[in-house]
N, C-alpha and C positions, 0 to 999 in steps of 0.2 A: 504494500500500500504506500503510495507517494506521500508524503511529510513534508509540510512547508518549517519545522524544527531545527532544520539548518540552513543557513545561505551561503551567497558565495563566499563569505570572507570563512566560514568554517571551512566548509568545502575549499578552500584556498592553505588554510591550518593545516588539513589535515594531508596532505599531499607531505608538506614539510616533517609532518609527524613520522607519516608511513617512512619517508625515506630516513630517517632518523632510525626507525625501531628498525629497519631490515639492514642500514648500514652498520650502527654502533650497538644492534641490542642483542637480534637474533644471532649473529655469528658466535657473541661469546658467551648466552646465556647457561650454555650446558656448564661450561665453567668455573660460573659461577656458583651454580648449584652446588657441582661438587667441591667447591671452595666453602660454601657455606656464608657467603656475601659478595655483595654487587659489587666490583670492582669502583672504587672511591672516586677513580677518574671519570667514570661516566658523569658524575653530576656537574661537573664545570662546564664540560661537553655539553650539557642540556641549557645550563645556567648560558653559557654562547648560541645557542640555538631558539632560545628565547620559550623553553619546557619545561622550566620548575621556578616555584617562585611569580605564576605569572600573575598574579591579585597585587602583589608589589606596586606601591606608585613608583612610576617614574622617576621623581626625586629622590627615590633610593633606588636605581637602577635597574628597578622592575621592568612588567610590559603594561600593568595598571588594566590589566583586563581581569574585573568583575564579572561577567557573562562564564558562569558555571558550565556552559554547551562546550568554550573550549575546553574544560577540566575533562568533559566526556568525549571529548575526541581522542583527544591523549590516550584515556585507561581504554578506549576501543582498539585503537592504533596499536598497543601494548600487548592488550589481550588477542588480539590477532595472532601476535607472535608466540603467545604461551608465556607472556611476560609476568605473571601473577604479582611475585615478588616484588618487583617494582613497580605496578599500580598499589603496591602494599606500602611500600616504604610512603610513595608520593603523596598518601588517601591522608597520611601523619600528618607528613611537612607541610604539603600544601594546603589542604582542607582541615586540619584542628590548629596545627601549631602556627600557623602565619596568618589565620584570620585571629585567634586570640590578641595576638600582637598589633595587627592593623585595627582592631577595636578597643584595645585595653590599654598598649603603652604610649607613654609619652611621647613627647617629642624627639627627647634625647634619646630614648632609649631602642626606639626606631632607629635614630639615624645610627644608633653601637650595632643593631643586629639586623638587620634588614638586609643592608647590600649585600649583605656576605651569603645570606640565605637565596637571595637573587641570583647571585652569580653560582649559585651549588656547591661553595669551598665549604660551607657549615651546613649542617643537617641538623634537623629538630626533631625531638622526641614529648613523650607528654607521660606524663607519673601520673599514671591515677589507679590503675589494681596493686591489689596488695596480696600475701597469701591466704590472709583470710578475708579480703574485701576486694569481692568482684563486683557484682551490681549493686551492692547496698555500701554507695560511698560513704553515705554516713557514718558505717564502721569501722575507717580509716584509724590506722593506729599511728600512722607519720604525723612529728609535729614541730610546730617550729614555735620557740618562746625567744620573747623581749628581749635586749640586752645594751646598754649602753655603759659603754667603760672606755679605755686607755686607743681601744684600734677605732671607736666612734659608733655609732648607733646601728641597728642592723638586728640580726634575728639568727639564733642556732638551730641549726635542721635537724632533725633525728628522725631514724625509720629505716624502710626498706619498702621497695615497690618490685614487682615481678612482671613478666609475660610481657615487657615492652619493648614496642615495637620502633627499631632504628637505635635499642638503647646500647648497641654495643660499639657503637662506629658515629651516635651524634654526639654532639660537642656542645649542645643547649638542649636542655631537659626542663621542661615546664610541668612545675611537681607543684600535688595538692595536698595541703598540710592543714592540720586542724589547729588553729591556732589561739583559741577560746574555746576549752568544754566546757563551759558554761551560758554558752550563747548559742545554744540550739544550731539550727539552722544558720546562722550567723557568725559559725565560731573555723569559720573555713577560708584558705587566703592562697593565692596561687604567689610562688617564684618560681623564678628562671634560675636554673642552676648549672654553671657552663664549666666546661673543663679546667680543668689545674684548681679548682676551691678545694684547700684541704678537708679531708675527712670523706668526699667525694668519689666511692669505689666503685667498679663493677662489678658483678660476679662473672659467672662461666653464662657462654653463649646457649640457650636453653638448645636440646636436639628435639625437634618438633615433629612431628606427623607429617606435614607439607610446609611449602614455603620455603624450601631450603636456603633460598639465599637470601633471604630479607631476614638478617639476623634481628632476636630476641633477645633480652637478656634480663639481669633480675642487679637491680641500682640499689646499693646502700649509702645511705647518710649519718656519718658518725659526726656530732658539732661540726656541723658545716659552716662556716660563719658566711650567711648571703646579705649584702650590703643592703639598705633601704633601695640602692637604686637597682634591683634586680628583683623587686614586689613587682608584680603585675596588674594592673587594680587597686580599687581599692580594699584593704584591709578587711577580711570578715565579709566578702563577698563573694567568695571562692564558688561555692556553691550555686547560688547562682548565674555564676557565669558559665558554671558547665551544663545546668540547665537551659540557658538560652540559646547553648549553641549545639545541643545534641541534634537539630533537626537536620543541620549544615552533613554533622558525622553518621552520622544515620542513610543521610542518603548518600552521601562517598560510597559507602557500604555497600546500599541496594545497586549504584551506578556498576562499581567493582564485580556485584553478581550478575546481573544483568548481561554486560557485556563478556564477562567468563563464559557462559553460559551460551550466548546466541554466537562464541567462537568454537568452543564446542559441538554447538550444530552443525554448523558450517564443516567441522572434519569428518563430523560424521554423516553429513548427508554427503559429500566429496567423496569419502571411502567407498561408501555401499555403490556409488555410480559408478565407479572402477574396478570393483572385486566382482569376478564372477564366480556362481556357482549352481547347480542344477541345470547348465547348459543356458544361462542368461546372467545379466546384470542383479546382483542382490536387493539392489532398489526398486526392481520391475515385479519384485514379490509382492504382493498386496497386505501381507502383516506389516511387512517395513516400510510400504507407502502410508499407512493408517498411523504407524507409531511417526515417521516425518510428519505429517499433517497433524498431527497432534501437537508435538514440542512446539510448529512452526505456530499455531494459531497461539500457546500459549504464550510465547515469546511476543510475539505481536500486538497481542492486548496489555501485556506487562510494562512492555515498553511505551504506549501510548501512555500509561500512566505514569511516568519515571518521568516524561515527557513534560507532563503537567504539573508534578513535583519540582521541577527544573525552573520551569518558570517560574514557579511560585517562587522560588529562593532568592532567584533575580528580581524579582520585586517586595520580596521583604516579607510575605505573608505566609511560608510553609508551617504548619503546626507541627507538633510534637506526634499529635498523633495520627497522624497524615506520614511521618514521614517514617514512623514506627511500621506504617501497615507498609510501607515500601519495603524496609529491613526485614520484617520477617518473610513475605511473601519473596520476594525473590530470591533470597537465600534458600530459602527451600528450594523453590525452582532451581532454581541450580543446581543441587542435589541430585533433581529429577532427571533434569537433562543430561548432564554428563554423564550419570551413571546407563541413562538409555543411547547413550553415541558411543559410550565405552563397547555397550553388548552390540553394538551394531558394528562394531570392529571385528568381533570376533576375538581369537585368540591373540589378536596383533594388540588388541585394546589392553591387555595384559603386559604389553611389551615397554619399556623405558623408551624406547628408541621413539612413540609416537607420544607425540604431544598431550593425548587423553588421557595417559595413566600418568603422567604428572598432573593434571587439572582435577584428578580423581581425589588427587593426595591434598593439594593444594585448596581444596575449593571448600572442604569438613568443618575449617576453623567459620566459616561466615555464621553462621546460624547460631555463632557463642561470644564473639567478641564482641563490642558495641553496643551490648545488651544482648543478652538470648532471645530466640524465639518467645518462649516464654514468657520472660519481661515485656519484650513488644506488646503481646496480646494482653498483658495484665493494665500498661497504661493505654492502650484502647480501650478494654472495656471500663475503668475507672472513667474514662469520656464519655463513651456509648450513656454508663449510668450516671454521669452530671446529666446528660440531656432530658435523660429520662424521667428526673425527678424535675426536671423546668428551670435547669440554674444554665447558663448559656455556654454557649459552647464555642470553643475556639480558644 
């Protein structure tokens, strides 16, 4: 179905994209995987091509493009290639940790971290799970208390955060710390916490299911001493700023499975048209025309909706719970499809050498990071029943 959702200046983007993922992504992604991380030089490489960083204004050597379609050209471009890994790192840097910053920091504190996240020489990461606090931030044990003496006013960090993502190779860590329990909901405060601050450790790179090359890792904080000018926000507002911005991460997420998913398809509608067997093309079988026309309508109505979500974000109005039913519904889908393009390989779908049984591996974590399934539908139906009883909705 024909989509007026992109123009020519996308369709212009993504030309530059493609030749980007098939010149500098796909030759060395195998790699990478088995290195266990995205070679560091790519991101300069991107940071020059004008593909990471692009919400950046200008003034800090961005491309100052807000319009979310080009974010989805990129992770399409990406996922074409089997690129997972690095629509994962990007969904961090670009979509949670440089819109916090283009919202929250100062002046000055833009002009210390922005260019550099522009040009791709720094990469961002974001501290919010813990070992015992995955979707219930609130039960955050990291924390960071007052302190003004001899080195000047500033705050001591303590804790540990796990399962994040970009945390073993970025250089600026935007970490959520409680820093009044006694103020409820208000007792929460983000910093920026950047390489070489004493007390500042990594652990070991986690060994994960999929995703091989988009390293994880698990950050501890022993008296980190972080300067006043490295709060992000204001003080005791932590919390809500991760509320206001889960609608942005949420659909990174749904964008991320979406386009996995409809690449996916694509190998595996490709393969069955070129494998024969029973004396014809496997695709000419009517079980495997039924299971194609199936994925294809699902993907096509999922996508009009992702579609709709898009824009909304471009004009300011995606809800929470809007963008919740995006995360869990296609992450599922994803599930569904891959796993039906894998059987439609056959034994080969089995095999490392094709792109589906890494997307097999890679694709598991969606439906748990960002909130589970589960949580998605629990703050749907928490809306569903505000409407229900006649309190408004949105």
């Amino acid at each position: 179905m024909q989509s007026s959702f992109y123009d020519d200046e996308h369709d212009a983007f993504r030309e530059s994209v493609r030749e980007f993922a098939t010149r500098h992504v796909a030759p060395h992604y195998a790699e990478w995987e088995a290195a266990g991380l995205i070679d560091p030089e790519l991101y300069p490489r991107m940071g020059e091509s004008g593909l990471i960083g692009i919400a950046i204004p200008e003034r800090f050597d961005g491309m100052e493009v807000d319009d979310y379609r080009f974010r989805m050209v990129i992770s399409e471009e990406f996922a074409r290639v089997g690129a997972a890994s690095l629509n994962a790192t990007l969904g961090v840097h670009d979509d949670i940790v440089i819109p916090y910053l283009l919202d929250l920091a100062t002046p000055e504190q833009q002009q210390r971290w922005l260019p550099a996240m522009a040009a791709g020489t720094s990469i961002g990461a974001v501290g919010m799970t813990e070992p015992e606090a995955g979707s219930d931030l609130q039960g955050i044990r990291t924390n960071a208390v007052r302190v003004s003496d001899g080195d000047g006013d500033g705050w001591l960090l303590n804790g540990s955060k796990t399962f994040i993502t970009n945390g073993f190779h970025a250089d600026k860590v935007l970490v959520f710390a409680r820093t009044d329990p006694e103020a409820g909901s208000r007792g929460f405060s983000l910093f920026l916490v950047e390489n070489g601050m004493a007390g500042f450790e990594r652990g070991r790179k986690l060994d994960k299911l999929g995703l091989h090359a988009q390293d994880t890792a698990e950050l501890f904080f022993e008296d980190v001493r972080v300067p006043d000018e490295n709060v992000v926000g204001e003080v005791g507002m932590g919390l809500m700023y991760l509320m206001q911005r889960l609608p942005r991460e949420r659909l990174s997420i749904a964008v991320g499975a979406l386009v996995s998913a409809e690449a996916a398809y694509d190998w595996g509608r490709d393969y069955v048209f070129q494998r024969k067997a029973f004396g014809g093309l496997i695709g000419d079988l009517p079980t495997v025309r039924f299971t194609l026309a199936e994925l294809e309508t699902e993907l096509d109505i999922t996508r009009a909706y992702i579609e709709r979500c898009t824009l909304a974000l471009n004009e300011g109005h995606l809800t929470t719970a809007d963008a919740s039913k995006a995360k869990w519904w296609t992450t599922e889908l994803e599930q569904r499809v891959i796993t039906r393009s894998l059987q439609l390989h056959g034994g080969y779908g089995f095999m490392e050498e094709y792109p589906i049984a890494r997307a097999f591996r890679d694709s598991r974590v969606q439906t748990i990071y960002g909130g589970t399934t589960e949580i998605m539908k629990e703050i749907i139906g928490r809306e569903i029943a505000k409407g229900a009883k006649g309190a408004p909705r949105g």
